[in-house]
BALOBA-1460 file (C-alpha; in Angstrom, 3 decimals):
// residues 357
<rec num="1" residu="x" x="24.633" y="22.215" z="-12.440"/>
<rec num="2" residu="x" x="21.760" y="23.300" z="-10.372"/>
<rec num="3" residu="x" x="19.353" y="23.861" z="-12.905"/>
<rec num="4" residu="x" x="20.420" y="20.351" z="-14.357"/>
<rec num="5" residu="x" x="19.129" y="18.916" z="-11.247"/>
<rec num="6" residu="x" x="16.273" y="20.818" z="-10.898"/>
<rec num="7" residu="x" x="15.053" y="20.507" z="-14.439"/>
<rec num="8" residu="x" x="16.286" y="16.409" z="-13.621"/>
<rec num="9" residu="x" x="13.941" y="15.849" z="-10.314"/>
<rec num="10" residu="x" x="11.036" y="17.884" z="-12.237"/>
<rec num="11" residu="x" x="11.082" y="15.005" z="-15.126"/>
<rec num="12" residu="x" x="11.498" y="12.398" z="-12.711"/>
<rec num="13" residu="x" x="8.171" y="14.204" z="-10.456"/>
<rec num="14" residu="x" x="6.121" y="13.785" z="-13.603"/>
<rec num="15" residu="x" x="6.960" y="10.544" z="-14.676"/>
<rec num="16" residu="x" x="6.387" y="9.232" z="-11.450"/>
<rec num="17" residu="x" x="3.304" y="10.969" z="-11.330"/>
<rec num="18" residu="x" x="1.903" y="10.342" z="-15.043"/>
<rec num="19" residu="x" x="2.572" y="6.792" z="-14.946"/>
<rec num="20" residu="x" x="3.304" y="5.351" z="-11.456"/>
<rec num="21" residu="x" x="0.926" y="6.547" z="-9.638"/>
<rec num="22" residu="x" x="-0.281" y="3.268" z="-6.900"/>
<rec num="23" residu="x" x="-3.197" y="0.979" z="-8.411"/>
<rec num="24" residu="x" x="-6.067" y="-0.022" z="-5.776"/>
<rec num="25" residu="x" x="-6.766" y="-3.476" z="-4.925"/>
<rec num="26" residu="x" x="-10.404" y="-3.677" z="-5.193"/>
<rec num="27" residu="x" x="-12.724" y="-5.564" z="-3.103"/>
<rec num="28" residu="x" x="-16.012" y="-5.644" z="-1.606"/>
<rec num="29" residu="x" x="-16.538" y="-6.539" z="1.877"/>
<rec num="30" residu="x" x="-19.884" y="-8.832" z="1.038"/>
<rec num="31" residu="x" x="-20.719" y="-10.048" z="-2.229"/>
<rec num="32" residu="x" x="-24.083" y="-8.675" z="-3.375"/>
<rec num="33" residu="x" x="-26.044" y="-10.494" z="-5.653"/>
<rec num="34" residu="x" x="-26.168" y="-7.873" z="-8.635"/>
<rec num="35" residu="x" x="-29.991" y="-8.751" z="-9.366"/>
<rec num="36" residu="x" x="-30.776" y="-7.772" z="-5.611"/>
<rec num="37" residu="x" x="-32.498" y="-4.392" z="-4.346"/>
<rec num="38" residu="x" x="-29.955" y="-4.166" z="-1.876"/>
<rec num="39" residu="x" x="-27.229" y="-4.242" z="-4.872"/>
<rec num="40" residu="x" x="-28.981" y="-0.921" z="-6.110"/>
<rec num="41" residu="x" x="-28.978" y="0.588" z="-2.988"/>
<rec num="42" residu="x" x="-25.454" y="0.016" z="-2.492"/>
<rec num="43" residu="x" x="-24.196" y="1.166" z="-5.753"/>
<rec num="44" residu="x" x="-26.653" y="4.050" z="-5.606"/>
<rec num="45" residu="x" x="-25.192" y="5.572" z="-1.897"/>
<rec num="46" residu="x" x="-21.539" y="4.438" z="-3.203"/>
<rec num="47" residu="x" x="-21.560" y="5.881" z="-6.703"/>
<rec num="48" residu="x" x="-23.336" y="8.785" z="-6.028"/>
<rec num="49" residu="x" x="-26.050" y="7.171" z="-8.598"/>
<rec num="50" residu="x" x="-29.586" y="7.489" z="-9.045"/>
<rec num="51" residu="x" x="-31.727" y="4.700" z="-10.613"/>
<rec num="52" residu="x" x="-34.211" y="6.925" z="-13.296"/>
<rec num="53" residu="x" x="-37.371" y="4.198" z="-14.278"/>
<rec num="54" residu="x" x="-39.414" y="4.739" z="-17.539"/>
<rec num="55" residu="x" x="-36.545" y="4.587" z="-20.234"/>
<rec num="56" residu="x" x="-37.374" y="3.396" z="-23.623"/>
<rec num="57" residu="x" x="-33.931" y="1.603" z="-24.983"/>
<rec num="58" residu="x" x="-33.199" y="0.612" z="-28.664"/>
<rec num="59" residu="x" x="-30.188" y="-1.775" z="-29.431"/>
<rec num="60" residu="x" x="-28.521" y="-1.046" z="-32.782"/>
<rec num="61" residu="x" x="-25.747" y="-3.077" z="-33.756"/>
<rec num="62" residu="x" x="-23.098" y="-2.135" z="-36.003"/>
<rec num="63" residu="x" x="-22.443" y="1.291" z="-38.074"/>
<rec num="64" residu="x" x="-25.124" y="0.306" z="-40.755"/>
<rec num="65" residu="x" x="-27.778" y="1.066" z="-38.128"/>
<rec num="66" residu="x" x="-26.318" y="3.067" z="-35.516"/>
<rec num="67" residu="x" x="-24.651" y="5.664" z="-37.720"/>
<rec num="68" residu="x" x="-27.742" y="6.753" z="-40.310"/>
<rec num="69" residu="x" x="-30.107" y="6.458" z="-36.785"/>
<rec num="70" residu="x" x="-27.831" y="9.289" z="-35.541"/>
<rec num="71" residu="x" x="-27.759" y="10.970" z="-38.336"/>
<rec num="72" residu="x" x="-31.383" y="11.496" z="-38.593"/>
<rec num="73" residu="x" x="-32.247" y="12.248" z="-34.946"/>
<rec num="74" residu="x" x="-29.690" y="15.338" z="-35.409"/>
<rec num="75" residu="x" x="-31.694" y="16.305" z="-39.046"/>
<rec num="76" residu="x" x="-34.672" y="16.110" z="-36.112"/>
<rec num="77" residu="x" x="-33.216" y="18.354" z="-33.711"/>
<rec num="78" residu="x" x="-34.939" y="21.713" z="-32.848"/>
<rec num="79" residu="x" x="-33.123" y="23.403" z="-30.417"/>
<rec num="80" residu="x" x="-30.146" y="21.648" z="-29.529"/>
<rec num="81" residu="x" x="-27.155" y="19.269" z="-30.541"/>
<rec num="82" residu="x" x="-24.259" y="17.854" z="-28.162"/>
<rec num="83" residu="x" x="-21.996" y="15.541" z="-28.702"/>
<rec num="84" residu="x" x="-18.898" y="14.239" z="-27.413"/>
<rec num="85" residu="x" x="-16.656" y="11.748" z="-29.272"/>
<rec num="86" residu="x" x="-12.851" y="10.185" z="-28.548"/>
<rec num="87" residu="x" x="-12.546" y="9.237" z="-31.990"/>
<rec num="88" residu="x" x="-14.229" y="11.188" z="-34.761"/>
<rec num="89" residu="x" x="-11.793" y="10.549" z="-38.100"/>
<rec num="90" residu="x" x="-12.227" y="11.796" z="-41.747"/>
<rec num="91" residu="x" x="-14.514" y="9.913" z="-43.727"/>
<rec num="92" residu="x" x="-18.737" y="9.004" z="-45.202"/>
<rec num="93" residu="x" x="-19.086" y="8.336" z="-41.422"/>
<rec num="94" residu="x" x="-18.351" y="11.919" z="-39.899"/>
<rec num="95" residu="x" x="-19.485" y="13.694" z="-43.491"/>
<rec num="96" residu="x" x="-22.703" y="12.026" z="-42.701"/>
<rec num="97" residu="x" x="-23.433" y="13.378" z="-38.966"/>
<rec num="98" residu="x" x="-21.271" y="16.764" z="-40.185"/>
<rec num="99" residu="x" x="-23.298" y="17.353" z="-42.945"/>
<rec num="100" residu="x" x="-26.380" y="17.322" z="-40.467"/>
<rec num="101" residu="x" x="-24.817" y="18.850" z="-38.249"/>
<rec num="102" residu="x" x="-23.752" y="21.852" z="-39.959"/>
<rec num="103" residu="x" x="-27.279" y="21.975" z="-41.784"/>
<rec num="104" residu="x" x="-29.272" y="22.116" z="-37.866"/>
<rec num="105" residu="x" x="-26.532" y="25.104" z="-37.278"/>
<rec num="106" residu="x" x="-27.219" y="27.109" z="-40.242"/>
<rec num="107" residu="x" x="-31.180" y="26.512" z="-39.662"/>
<rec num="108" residu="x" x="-30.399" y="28.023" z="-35.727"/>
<rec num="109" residu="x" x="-29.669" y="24.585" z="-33.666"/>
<rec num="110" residu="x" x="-27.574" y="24.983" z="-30.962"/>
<rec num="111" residu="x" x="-24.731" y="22.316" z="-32.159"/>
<rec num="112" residu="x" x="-21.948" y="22.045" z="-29.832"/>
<rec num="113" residu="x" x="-18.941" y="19.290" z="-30.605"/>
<rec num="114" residu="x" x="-16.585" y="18.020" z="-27.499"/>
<rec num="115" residu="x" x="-13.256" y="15.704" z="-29.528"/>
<rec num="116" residu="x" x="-10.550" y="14.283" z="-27.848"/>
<rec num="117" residu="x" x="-7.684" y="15.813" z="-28.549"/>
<rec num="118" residu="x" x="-5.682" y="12.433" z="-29.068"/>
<rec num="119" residu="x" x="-8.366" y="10.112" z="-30.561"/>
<rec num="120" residu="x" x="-9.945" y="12.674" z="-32.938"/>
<rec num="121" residu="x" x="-5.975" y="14.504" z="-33.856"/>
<rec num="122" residu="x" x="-7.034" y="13.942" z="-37.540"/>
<rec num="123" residu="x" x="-9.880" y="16.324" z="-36.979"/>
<rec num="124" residu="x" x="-7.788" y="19.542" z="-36.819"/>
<rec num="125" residu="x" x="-7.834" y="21.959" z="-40.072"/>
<rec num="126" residu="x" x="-10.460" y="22.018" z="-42.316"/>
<rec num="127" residu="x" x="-13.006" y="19.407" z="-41.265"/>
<rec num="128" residu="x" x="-13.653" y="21.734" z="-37.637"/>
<rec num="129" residu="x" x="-13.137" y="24.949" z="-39.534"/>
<rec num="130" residu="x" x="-16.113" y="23.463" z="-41.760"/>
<rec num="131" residu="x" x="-18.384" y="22.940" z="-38.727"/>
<rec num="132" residu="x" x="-17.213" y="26.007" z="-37.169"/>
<rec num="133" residu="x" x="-18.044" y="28.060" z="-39.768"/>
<rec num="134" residu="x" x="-21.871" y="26.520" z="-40.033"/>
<rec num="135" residu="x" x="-22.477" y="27.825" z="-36.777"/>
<rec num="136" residu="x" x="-21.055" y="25.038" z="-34.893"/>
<rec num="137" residu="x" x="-18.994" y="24.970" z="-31.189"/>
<rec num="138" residu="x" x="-16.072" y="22.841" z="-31.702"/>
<rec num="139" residu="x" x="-14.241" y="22.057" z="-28.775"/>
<rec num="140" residu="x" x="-11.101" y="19.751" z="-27.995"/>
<rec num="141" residu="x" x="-10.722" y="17.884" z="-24.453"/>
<rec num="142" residu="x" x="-7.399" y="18.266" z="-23.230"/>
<rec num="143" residu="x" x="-4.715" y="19.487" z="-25.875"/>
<rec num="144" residu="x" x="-1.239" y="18.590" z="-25.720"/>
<rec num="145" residu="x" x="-0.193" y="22.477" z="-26.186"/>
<rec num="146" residu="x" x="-2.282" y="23.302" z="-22.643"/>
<rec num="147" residu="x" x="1.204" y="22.973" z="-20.449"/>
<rec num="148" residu="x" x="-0.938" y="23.226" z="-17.632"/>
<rec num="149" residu="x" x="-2.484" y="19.927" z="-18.050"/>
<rec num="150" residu="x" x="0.391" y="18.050" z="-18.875"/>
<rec num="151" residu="x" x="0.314" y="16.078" z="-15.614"/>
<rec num="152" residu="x" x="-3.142" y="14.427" z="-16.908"/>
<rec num="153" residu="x" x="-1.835" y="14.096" z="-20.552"/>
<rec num="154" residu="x" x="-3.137" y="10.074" z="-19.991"/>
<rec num="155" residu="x" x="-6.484" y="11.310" z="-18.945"/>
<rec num="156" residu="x" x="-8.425" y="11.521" z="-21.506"/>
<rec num="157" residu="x" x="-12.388" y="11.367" z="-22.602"/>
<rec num="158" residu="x" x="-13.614" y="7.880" z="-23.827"/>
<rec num="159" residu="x" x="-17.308" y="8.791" z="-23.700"/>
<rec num="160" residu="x" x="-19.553" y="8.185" z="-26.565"/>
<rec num="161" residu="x" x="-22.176" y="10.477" z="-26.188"/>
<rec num="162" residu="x" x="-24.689" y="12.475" z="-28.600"/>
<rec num="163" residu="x" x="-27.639" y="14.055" z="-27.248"/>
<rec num="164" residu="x" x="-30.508" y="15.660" z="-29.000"/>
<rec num="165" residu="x" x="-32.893" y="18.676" z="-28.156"/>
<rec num="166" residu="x" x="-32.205" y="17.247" z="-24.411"/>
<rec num="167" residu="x" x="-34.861" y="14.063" z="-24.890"/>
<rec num="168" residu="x" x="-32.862" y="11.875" z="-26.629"/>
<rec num="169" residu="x" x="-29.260" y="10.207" z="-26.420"/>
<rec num="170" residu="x" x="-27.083" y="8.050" z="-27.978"/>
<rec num="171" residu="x" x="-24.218" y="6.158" z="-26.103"/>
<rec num="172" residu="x" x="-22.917" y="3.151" z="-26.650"/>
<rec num="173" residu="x" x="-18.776" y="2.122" z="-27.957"/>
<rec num="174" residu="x" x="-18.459" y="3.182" z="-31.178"/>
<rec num="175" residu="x" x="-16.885" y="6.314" z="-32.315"/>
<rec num="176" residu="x" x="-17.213" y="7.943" z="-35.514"/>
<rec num="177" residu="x" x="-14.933" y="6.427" z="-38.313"/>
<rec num="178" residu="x" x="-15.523" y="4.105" z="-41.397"/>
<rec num="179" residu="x" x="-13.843" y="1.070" z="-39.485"/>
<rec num="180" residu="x" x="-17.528" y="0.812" z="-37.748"/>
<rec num="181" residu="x" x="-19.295" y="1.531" z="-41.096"/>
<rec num="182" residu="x" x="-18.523" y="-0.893" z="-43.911"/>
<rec num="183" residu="x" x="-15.187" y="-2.856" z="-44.786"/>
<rec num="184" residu="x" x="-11.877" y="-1.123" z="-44.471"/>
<rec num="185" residu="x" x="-8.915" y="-2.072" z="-46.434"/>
<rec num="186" residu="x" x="-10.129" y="-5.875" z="-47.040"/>
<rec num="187" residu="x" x="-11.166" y="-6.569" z="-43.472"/>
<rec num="188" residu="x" x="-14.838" y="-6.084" z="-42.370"/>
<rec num="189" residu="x" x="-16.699" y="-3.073" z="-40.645"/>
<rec num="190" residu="x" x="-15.970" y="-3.518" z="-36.299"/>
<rec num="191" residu="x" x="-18.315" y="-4.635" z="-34.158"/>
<rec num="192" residu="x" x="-19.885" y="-2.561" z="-31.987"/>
<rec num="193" residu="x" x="-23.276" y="-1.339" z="-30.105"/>
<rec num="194" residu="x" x="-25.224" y="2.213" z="-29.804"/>
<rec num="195" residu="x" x="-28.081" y="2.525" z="-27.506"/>
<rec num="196" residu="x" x="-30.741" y="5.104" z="-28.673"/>
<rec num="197" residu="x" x="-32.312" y="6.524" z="-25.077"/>
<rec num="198" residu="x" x="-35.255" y="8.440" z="-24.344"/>
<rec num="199" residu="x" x="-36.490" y="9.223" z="-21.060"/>
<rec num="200" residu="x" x="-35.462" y="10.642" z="-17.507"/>
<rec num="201" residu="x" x="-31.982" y="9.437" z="-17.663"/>
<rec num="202" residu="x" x="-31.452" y="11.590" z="-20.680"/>
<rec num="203" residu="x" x="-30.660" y="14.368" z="-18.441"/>
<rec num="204" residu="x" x="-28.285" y="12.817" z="-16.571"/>
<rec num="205" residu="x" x="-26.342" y="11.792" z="-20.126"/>
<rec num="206" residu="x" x="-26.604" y="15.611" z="-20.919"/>
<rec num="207" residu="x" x="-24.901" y="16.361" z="-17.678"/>
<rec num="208" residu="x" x="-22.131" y="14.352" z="-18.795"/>
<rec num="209" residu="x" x="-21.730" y="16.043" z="-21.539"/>
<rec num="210" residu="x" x="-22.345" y="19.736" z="-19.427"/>
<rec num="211" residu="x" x="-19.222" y="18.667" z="-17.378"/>
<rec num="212" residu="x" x="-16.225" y="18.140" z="-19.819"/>
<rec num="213" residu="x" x="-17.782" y="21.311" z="-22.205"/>
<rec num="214" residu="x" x="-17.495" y="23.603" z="-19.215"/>
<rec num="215" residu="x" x="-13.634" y="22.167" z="-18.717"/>
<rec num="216" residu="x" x="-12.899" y="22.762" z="-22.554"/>
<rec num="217" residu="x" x="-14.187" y="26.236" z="-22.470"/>
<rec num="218" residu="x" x="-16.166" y="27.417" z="-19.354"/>
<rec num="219" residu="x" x="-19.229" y="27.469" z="-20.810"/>
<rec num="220" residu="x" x="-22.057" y="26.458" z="-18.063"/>
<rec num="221" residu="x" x="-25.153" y="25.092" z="-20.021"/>
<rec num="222" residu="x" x="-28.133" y="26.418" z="-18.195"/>
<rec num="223" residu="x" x="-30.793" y="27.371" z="-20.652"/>
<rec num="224" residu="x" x="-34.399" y="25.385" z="-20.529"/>
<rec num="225" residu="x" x="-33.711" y="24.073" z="-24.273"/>
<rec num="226" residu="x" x="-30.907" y="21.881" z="-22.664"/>
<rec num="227" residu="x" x="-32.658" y="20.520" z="-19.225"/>
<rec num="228" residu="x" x="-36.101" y="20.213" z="-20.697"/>
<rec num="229" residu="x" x="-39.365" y="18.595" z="-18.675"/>
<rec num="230" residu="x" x="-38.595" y="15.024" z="-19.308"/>
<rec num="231" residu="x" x="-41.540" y="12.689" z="-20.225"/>
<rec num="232" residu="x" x="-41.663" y="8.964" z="-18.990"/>
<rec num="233" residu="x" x="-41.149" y="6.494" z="-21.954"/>
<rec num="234" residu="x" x="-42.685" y="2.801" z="-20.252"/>
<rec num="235" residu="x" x="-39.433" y="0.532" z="-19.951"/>
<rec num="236" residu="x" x="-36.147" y="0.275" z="-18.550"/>
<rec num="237" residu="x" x="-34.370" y="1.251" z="-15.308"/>
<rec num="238" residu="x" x="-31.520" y="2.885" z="-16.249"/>
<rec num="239" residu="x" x="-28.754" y="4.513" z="-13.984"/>
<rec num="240" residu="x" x="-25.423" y="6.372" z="-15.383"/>
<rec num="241" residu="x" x="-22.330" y="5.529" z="-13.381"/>
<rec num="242" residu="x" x="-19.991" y="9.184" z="-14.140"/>
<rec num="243" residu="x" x="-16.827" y="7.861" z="-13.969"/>
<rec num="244" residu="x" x="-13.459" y="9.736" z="-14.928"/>
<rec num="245" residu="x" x="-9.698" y="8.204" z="-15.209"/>
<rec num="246" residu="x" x="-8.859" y="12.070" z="-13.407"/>
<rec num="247" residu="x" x="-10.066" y="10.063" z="-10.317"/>
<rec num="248" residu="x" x="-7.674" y="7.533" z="-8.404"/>
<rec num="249" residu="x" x="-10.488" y="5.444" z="-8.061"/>
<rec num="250" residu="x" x="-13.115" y="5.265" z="-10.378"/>
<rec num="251" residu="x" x="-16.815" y="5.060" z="-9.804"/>
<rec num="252" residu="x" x="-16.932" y="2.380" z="-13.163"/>
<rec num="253" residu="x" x="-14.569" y="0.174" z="-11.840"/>
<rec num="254" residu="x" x="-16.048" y="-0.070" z="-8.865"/>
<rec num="255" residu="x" x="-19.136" y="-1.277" z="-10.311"/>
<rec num="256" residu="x" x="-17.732" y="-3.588" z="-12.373"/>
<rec num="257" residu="x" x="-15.914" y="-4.983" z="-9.037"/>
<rec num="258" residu="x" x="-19.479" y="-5.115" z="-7.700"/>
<rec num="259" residu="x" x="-20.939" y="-7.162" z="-10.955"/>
<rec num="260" residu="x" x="-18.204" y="-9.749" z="-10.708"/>
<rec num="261" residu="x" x="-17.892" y="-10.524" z="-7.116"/>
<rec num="262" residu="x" x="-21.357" y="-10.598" z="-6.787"/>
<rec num="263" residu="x" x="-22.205" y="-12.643" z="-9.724"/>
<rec num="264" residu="x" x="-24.146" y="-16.195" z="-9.107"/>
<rec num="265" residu="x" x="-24.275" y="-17.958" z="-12.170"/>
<rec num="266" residu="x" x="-22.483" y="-16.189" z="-15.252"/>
<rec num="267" residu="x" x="-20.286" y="-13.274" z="-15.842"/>
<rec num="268" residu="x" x="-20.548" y="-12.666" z="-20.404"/>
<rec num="269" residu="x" x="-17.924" y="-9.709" z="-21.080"/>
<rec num="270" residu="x" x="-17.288" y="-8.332" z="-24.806"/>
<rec num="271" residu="x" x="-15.569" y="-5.747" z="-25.157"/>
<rec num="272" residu="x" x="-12.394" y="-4.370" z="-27.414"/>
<rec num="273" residu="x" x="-9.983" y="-3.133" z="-24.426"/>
<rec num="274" residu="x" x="-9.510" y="-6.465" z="-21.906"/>
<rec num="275" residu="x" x="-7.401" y="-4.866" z="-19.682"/>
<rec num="276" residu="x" x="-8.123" y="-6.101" z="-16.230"/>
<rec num="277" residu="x" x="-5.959" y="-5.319" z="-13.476"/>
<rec num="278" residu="x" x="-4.732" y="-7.344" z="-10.605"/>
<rec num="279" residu="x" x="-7.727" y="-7.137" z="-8.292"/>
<rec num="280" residu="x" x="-10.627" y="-8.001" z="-11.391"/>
<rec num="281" residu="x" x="-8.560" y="-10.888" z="-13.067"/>
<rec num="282" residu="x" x="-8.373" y="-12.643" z="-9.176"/>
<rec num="283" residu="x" x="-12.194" y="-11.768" z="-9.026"/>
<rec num="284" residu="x" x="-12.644" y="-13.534" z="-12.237"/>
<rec num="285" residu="x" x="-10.930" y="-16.314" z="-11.025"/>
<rec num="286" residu="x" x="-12.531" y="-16.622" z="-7.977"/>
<rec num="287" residu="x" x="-15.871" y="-16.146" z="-9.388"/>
<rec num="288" residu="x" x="-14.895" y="-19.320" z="-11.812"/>
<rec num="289" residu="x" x="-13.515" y="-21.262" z="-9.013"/>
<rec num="290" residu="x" x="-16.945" y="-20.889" z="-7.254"/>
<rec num="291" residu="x" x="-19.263" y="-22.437" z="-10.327"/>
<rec num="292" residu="x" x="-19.568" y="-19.124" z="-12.288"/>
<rec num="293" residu="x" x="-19.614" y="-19.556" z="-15.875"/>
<rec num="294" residu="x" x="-17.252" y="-16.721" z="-17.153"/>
<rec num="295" residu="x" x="-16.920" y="-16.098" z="-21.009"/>
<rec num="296" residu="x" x="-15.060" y="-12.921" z="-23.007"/>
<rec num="297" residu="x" x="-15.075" y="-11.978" z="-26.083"/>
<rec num="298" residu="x" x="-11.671" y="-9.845" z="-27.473"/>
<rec num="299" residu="x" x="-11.625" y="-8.502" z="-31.490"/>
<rec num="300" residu="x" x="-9.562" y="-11.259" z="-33.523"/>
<rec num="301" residu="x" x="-6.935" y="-10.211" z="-35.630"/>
<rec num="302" residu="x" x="-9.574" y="-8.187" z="-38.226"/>
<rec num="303" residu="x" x="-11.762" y="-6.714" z="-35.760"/>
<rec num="304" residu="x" x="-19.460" y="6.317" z="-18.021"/>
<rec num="305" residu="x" x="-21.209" y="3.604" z="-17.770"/>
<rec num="306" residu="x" x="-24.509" y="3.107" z="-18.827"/>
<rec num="307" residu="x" x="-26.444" y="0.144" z="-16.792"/>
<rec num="308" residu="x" x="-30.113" y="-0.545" z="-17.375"/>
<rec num="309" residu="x" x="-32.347" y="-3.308" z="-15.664"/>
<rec num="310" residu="x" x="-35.179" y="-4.425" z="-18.151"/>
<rec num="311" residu="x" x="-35.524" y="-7.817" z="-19.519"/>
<rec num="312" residu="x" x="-36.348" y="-6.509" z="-23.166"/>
<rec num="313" residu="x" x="-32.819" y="-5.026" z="-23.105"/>
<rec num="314" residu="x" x="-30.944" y="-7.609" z="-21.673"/>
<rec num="315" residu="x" x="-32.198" y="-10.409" z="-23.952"/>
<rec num="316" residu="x" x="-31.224" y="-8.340" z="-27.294"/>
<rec num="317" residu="x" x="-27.784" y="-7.781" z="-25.948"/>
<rec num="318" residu="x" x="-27.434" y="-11.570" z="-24.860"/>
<rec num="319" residu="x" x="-28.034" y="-12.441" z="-28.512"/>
<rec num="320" residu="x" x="-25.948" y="-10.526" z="-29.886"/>
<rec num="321" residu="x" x="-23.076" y="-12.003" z="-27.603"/>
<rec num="322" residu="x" x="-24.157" y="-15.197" z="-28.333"/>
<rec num="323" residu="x" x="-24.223" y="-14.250" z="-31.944"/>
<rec num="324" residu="x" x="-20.754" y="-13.106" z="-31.436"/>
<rec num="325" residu="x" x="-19.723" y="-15.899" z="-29.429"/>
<rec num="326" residu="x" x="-20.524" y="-18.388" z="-32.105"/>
<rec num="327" residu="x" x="-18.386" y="-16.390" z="-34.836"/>
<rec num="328" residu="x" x="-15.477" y="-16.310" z="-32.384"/>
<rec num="329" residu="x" x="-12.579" y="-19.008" z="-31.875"/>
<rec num="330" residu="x" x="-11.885" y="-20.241" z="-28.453"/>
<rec num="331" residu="x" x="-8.809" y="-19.165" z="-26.788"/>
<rec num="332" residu="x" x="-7.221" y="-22.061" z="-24.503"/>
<rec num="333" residu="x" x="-4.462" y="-21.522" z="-22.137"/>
<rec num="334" residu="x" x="-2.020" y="-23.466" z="-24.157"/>
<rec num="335" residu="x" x="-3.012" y="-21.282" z="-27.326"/>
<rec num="336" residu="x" x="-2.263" y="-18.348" z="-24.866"/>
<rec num="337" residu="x" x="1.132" y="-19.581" z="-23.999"/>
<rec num="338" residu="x" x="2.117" y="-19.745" z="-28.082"/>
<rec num="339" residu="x" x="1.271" y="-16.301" z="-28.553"/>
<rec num="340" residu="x" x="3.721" y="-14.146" z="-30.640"/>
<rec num="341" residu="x" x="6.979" y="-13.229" z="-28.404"/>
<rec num="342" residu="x" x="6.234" y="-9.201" z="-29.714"/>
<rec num="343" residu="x" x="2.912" y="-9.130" z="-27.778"/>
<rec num="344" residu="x" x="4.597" y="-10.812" z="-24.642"/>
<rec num="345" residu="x" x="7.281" y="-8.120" z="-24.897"/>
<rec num="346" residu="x" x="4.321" y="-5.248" z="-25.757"/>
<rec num="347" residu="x" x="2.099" y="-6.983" z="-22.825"/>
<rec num="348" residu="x" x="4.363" y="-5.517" z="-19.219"/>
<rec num="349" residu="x" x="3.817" y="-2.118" z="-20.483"/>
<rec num="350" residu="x" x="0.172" y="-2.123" z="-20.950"/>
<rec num="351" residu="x" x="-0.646" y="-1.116" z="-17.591"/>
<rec num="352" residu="x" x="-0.158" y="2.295" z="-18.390"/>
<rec num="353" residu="x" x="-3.707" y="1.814" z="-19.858"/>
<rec num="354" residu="x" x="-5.167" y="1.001" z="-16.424"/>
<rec num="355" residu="x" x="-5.565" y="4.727" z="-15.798"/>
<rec num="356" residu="x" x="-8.358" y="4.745" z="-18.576"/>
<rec num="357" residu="x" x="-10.990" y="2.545" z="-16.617"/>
């Protein structure tokens, strides 16, 4: 009987503590307008983020051009390979950044691979024993067999992150599959957007990458080919915002908190996981209520934070959205109302996903 309530109370502890745990209302105390130097300064001493200038930035949209881009900076690399991936699945899209991979390894690259132990399950067997046995360092981010960890078992690593010989990155929302490369099953390739970086803040994406590597196998990266001397390409300011669900409070979601209560004339969000909590969807509102013009885009049925400041940037990105925006069907809140009664039921629950932001 004892043990029974013992082993009863432990299972109600980690419940509790996997899924319950107390959101955070957000708010700021002053709205700062976001294209302000004071709204750097803030979210530099509150992040713990440093703005890097001189960052060349290329847009690609969609698999087609983001995935043979990759591909061939890695068939470039001379000393070193990282990347870190939530979803890497079976398929021409991972074949075609393995088989580079696994070439750079067998010519002497450093290649080392960080996969989510969730997003990229399928990954297990022989696709990592094939990179493995290149010369590759296959790691996965929090397994369900480390007992251990099983208190942060809904922690887990969303970042999108590639980085070559140190000087140049990749980041952006896609993952590796053939859903972002060419139609799947009838329906067309996703949507999505990789930025190709090179510059100062390319060392503070390989840091990123340093930090959940040494938690997957306690491997500190200190040798010169992996912080080289970075050279200034003219262009963007840039700052990363390192940000990790493992935290209460996240450093991301602060800055988006920032963004919206400090936007003046229009807030355009796209992404494919809308899940704002309390405190953002009342920011929204208010920022709406005050004049903003507030637009999001969400996939239809077939469908850390990078920031940079530069103008070049911004304008490819807003036409894309607006690009997007035109191929997208308006949502009104009586169309909301009729949804289907299975995402209604489906919808209470979600908030188990707040603990990714």
């Amino acid at each position: 009987m004892g043990w029974t309530i013992i082993a009863v109370g432990f299972l109600t502890w980690f419940v509790l503590v996997l899924f319950f745990t107390p959101r955070i209302d957000y708010q700021v105390s002053h709205p700062i307008r976001p294209d302000s130097d004071e709204f750097l300064h803030v979210i530099q001493s509150t992040c713990q983020a440093g703005i890097h200038f001189n960052n060349k930035v290329e847009i690609f949209t969609n698999g087609a051009q983001f995935y043979p881009a990759m591909r061939d900076a890695i068939r470039a690399a001379e000393s070193s390979v990282n990347m870190e991936a939530y979803i890497f699945r079976r398929g021409d899209a991972a074949d075609m950044l393995m088989d580079a991979m696994a070439d750079r390894a067998r010519a002497g690259v450093e290649v080392r691979v960080t996969l989510d132990a969730v997003g990229s399950a399928f990954m297990f067997g022989a696709p990592v024993r094939r990179l493995r046995e290149a010369g590759c360092k296959v790691w996965f981010y929090q397994p369900w067999t480390a007992w251990y960890r099983l208190h942060r078992l809904n922690n887990r690593t969303h970042r999108e992150l590639l980085v070559i010989d140190g000087r140049i990155a990749f980041t952006g929302g896609a993952g590796v599959s053939d859903q972002w490369l060419k139609p799947h099953r009838g329906r067309p390739a996703w949507r999505d957007t990789m930025a190709r970086i090179e510059g100062p803040v390319v060392a503070a994406l390989q840091g990123v990458f340093a930090e959940n590597w040494l938690e997957c196998c306690g491997e500190i990266l200190t040798a010169p080919r992996h912080w080289p001397p970075m050279r200034d390409a003219d262009g963007a300011e840039a700052m990363l915002v390192k940000s990790s669900p493992s935290d209460r409070a996240t450093a991301s979601r602060v800055v988006y908190q920032m963004l919206v209560e400090g936007a003046v004339s229009c807030i355009d969000i796209q992404t494919p996981y809308f899940l704002p909590d309390r405190a953002l969807r009342r920011a929204l509102v208010r920022a709406a209520r005050r004049g903003v013009r507030v637009r999001v885009i969400v996939p239809g049925k077939y469908s850390d934070q990078g920031a940079f400041r530069e103008t070049a940037v911004a304008a490819r990105l807003r036409r894309d959205f607006e690009s997007d925006l035109a191929a997208s069907d308006e949502i009104t809140l009586e169309q909301w109302g009729r949804r289907p009664v299975l995402e209604k039921l489906v919808e209470p629950v979600c908030w188990i996903l707040e603990r990714q932001q």
